[in-house]
C-alpha positions in Angstrom: 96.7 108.3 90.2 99.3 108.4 87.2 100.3 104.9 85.6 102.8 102.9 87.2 105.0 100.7 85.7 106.8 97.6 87.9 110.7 99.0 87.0 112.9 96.0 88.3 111.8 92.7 89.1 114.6 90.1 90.3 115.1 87.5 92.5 118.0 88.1 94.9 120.0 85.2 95.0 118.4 81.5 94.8 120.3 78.7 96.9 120.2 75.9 94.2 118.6 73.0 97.1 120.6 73.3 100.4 124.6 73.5 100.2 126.5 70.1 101.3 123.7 67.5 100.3 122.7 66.0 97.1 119.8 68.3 96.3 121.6 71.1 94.5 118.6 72.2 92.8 116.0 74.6 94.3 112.6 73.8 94.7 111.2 77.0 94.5 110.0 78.4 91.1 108.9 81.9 89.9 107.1 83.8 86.9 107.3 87.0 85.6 104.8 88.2 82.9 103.5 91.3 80.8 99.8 90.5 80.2 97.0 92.6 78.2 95.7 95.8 79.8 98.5 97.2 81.1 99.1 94.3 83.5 101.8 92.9 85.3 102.0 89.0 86.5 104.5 87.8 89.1 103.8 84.1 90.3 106.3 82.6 93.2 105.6 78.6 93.6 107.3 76.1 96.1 107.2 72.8 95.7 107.1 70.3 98.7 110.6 69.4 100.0 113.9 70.3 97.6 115.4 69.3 94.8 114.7 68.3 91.1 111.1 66.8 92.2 110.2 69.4 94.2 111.5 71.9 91.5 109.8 70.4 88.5 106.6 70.4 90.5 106.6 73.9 91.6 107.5 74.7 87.6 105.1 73.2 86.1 102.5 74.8 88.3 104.3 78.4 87.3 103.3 77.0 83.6 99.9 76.3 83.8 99.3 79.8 85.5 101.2 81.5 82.5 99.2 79.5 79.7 95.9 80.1 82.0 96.7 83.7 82.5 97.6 84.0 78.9 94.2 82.1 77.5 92.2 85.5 79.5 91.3 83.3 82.6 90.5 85.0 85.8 93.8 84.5 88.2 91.5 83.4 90.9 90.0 80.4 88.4 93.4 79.6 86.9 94.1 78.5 90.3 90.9 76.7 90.7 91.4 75.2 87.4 95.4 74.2 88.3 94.1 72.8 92.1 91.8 70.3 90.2 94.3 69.1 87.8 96.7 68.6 90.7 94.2 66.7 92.9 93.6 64.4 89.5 97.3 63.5 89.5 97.8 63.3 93.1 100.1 60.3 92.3 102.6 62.1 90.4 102.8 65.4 91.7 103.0 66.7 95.1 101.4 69.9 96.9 102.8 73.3 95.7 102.2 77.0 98.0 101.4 79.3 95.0 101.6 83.2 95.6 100.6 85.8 92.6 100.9 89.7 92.5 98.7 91.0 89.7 99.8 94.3 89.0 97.6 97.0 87.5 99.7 99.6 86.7 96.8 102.3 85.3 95.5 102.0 88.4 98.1 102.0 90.6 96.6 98.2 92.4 97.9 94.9 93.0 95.4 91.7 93.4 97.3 89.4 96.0 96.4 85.6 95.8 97.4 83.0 97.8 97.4 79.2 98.2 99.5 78.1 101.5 102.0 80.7 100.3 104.0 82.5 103.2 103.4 86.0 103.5 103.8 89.2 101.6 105.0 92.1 102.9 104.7 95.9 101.3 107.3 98.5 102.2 105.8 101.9 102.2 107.3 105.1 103.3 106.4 104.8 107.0 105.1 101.2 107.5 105.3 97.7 106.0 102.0 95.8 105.5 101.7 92.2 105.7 99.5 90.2 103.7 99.2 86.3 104.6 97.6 82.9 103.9 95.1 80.6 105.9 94.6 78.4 102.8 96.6 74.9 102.4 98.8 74.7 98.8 97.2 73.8 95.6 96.9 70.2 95.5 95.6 69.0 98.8 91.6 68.6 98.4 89.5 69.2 95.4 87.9 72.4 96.9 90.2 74.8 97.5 90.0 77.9 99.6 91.5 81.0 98.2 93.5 83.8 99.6 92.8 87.1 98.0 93.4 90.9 98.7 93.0 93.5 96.9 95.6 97.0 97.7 96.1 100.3 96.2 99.9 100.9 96.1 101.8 104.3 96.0 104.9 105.5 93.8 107.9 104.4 95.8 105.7 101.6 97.4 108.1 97.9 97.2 106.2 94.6 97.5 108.2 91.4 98.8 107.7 88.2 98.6 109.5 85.2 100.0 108.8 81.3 100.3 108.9 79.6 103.7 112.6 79.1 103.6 113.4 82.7 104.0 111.1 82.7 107.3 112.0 79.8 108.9 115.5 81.0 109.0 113.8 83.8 111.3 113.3 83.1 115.2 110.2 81.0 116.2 106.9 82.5 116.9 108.9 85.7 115.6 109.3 85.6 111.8 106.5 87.5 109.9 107.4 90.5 112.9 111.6 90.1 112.4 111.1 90.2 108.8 108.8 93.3 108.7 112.1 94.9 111.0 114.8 93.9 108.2 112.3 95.1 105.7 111.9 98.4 107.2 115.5 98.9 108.2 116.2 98.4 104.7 116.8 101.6 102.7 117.6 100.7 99.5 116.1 102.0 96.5 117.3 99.4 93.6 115.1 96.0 94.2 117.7 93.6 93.1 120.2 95.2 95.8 117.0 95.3 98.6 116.6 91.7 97.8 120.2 90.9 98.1 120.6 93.2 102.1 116.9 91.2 102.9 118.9 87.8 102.1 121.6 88.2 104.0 120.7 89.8 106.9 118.2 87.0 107.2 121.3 84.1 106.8 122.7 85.8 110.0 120.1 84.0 111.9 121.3 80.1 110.3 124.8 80.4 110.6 125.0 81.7 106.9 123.8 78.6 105.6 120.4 78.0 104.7 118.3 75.4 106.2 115.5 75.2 103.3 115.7 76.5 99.4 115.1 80.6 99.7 113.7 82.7 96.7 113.1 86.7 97.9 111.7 88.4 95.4 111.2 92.8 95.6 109.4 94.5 93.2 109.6 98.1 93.1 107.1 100.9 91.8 107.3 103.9 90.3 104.8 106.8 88.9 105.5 107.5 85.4 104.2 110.8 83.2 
């Protein structure tokens, strides 16, 4: 398969906490990062509940990934090594999902992992995939189960990832199904614009006002010579 290279990667639109109440600051957190080898990171973290708290958790996990991805650790033992250090200081910070796409763009792949993350969905020409979590967040218990999945992606392919805001919003016993409908319906080709038509399409279902701090983030991918 020829390289590919990740060519936009953007968050739509980011509520800052939930409109009307004192929390005007989102809890949700993400990180995007060039690493050695023709790599490419993206790391979406939500801390528990909204606001400044829940936003400075959620970043400082994003952090401790970066500097842990950066030092050459394994993304699967960065996590390890960050659920340990949370568990230590249980009394100051509270339980954060974490979600990481590892991109290899030589080999066309992308190593999912997951720690009580909400799912990931990748839009392909015909179908969208879902990838999801069975783990709790990083922070709970000292020995931590990990979600991971390895896929080969395609030109053209468009991964999507969302924290638990963006699905709630979606009907009951419904949302991973609804979303994979708005996702396929979508026929955008510039990511920032197919997160923007993802985010509002889902808003229709609370009124246009969100009930929980939403972060959609589409990356898209692209064969290069």
């Amino acid at each position: 398969m020829e390289p590919l290279h990740v060519w936009k990667v953007r968050n739509s639109r980011r509520f800052r906490g939930l409109p009307g109440s004192e929390k005007q600051i989102s809890g949700d957190t993400f990180l995007m990062k060039d690493l050695p080898g023709g790599r490419k990171g993206i790391a979406l973290s939500d801390g528990m509940g909204s606001g400044e708290e829940a936003f400075r958790d959620s970043t400082m996990v994003v952090e401790m990934l970066e500097e842990l991805l950066e030092a050459g650790f394994p993304v699967e033992t960065a996590v390890q090594m960050m659920n340990t250090a949370l568990v230590i200081g249980r009394e100051e910070v509270k339980f954060c999902t974490l979600d990481v796409c590892l991109f290899d763009l030589y080999r066309g792949s992308c190593e999912f992992v997951k720690a009580g993350a909400a799912a990931t969905f990748i839009k392909k020409k015909d179908k969208v995939e879902k990838i999801v979590s069975t783990t709790l967040p990083i922070g709970v218990i000292q020995n931590i189960e990990i979600d991971r999945e390895v896929c080969d992606l395609e030109s053209g392919d468009y991964v999507v990832m969302v924290t638990d805001g963006v699905l709630d919003a979606l009907p009951a016993k419904e949302q991973e199904e609804q979303m994979i409908d708005i996702i396929q319906n979508t026929n955008i080709v510039n990511p920032t614009e197919f997160a923007r038509s993802i985010l509002s399409e889902v808003l229709k279902y609370s009124g246009e006002m969100p009930l929980d701090d939403m972060t959609i983030l589409v990356i898209g991918l692209w064969g290069v010579s």
